[in-house]
Phi, psi and omega in degrees: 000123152340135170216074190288114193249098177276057171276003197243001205237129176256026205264008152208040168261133200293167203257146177299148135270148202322191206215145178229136160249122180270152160270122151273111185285024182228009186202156193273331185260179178252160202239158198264146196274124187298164188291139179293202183238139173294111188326121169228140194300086196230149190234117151225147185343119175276148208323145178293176180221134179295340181214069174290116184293155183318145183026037166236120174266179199193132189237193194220108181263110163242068182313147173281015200256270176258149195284334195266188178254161185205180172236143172236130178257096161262113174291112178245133148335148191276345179250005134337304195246015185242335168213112182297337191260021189255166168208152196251137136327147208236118163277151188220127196212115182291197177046031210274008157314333193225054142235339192241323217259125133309300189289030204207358170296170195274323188247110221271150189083008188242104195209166188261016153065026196283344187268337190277340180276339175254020125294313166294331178274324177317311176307297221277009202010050141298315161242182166290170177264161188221128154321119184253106174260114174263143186244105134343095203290191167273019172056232195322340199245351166017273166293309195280346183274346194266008177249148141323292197241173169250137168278137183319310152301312173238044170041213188107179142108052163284002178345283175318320181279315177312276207278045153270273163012288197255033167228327188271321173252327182265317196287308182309299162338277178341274207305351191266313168301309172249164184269074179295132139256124193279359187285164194284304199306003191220021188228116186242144176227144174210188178162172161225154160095249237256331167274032173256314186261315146335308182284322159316290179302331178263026177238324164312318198255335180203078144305325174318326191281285170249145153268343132297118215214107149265121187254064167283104193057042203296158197245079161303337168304356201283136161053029150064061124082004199308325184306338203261348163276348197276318162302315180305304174320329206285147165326290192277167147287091165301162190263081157257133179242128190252141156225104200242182192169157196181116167309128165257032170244029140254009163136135188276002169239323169293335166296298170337271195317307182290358161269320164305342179265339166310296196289328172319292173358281190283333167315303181291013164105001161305186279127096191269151196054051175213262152273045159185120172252140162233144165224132171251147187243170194281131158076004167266159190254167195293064193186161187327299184324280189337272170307342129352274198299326199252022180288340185270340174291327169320290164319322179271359174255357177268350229213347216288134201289112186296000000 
């Protein structure tokens, strides 16, 4: 397994803070507070597990970007190792304790079943085979890296940094470690709820990047709805392919709202079941299962075997 330590590189390291002077109640003069040691970037293998699943590597992140450490999970394809000259298409998935792993979801045993469902649809030669990278959150810090913008209330809009995080850090690993096709048009990002509206926003801001956009149940209410003008707005259309989607036992205003996102859609020129599918399903609710059950339609319009 790869192991990339970048401690000798300054090109994503934070900037210091001032220096405080304290009072020493043992001394007449004051003293200076040592500097703190400035965050660097190092990804390395995470410890093995004795009944570790097949082709999921698992690394330890401590990015120069944002403070906390995470786990990054790479799922690789069964024809990963059967043809070394092949390169592969890339899913990038927030929240990645609860795609693969029970024991380690938020909800324990509830996941979204992504390496066995993009196995099976790969057998069933529904989609291509693709690579999968789930990103860990930050437990407590979530919200803020998973918002755009900041709310007056409930603070939030580390957005912009997080996708420095997978863009500046993580995608380059990847691509350097694995056999990636790296172009935005073979590079996919999702998520749901709240990581649904991140991925909205860095597939809107950096198209160059990702090309590909899976959106489940996106928490468009964040901050009296701001994603939807910020879309409204951009110049261009980007050559983005959308998966947009909604339950409708999560609430008649998050239906409301992800239907309002729809029409922006095809207003700015999407095409539906050409680059943008949307479905809303019936009686479904806000959880893992859930997204679970509709994660292989998702794989065939973004991914679907040519």
């Amino acid at each position: 397994m790869p192991t990339t330590d970048f401690s000798q590189s300054n090109q994503f390291l934070s900037s210091s803070q001032p220096l405080q002077l304290i009072a020493d109640p043992y001394a007449e003069t004051a003293v200076s507070e040592p500097e703190p040691e400035p965050l660097r970037l190092s990804i390395q293998p995470a410890a093995e597990e004795t009944d570790a699943m097949p082709r999921l590597e698992r690394y330890t992140m401590q990015s120069a970007i944002l403070p906390d450490a995470r786990e990054v999970a790479v799922y690789l394809p069964t024809a990963y190792a059967r043809e070394p000259e092949r390169r592969f298409p890339v899913f990038y998935l927030h929240d990645g304790q609860n795609l693969f792993d029970g024991r380690k979801s938020y909800m324990a045993g509830h996941t979204w079943r992504a390496g066995e469902t993009a196995d099976r649809e790969t057998s069933a030669n529904s989609i291509e085979p693709i690579i999968l990278v789930g990103i860990a959150n930050a437990g407590l810090h979530r919200l803020d890296e998973y918002t755009p913008t900041r709310d007056a209330k409930m603070g939030g809009g580390e957005g912009s940094r997080y996708g420095r995080l997978l863009i500046e850090e993580l995608k380059p690993f990847i691509d350097k470690h694995y056999r990636t096709r790296p172009q935005p048009s073979e590079t996919a990002l999702g998520g749901s709820s709240l990581g649904g509206l991140i991925s909205l926003y860095l597939g809107f801001t950096r198209p160059d990047i990702f090309g590909r956009l899976a959106i489940l149940s996106p928490s468009i209410w964040w901050n009296q709805r701001s994603i939807l003008p910020l879309l409204a707005e951009t110049a261009t259309k980007p050559e983005l392919k959308i998966w947009l989607d909604i339950g409708t036992a999560e609430g008649s205003r998050h239906v409301r709202d992800t239907d309002r996102l729809h029409r922006l859609l095809l207003e700015r020129g999407w095409k539906d079941e050409v680059d943008l599918r949307y479905r809303r399903y019936p009686n479904a609710v806000h959880n893992e299962d859930a997204w679970a059950d509709r994660f292989d339609e998702v794989l065939q319009f973004l991914f679907p075997r040519l």
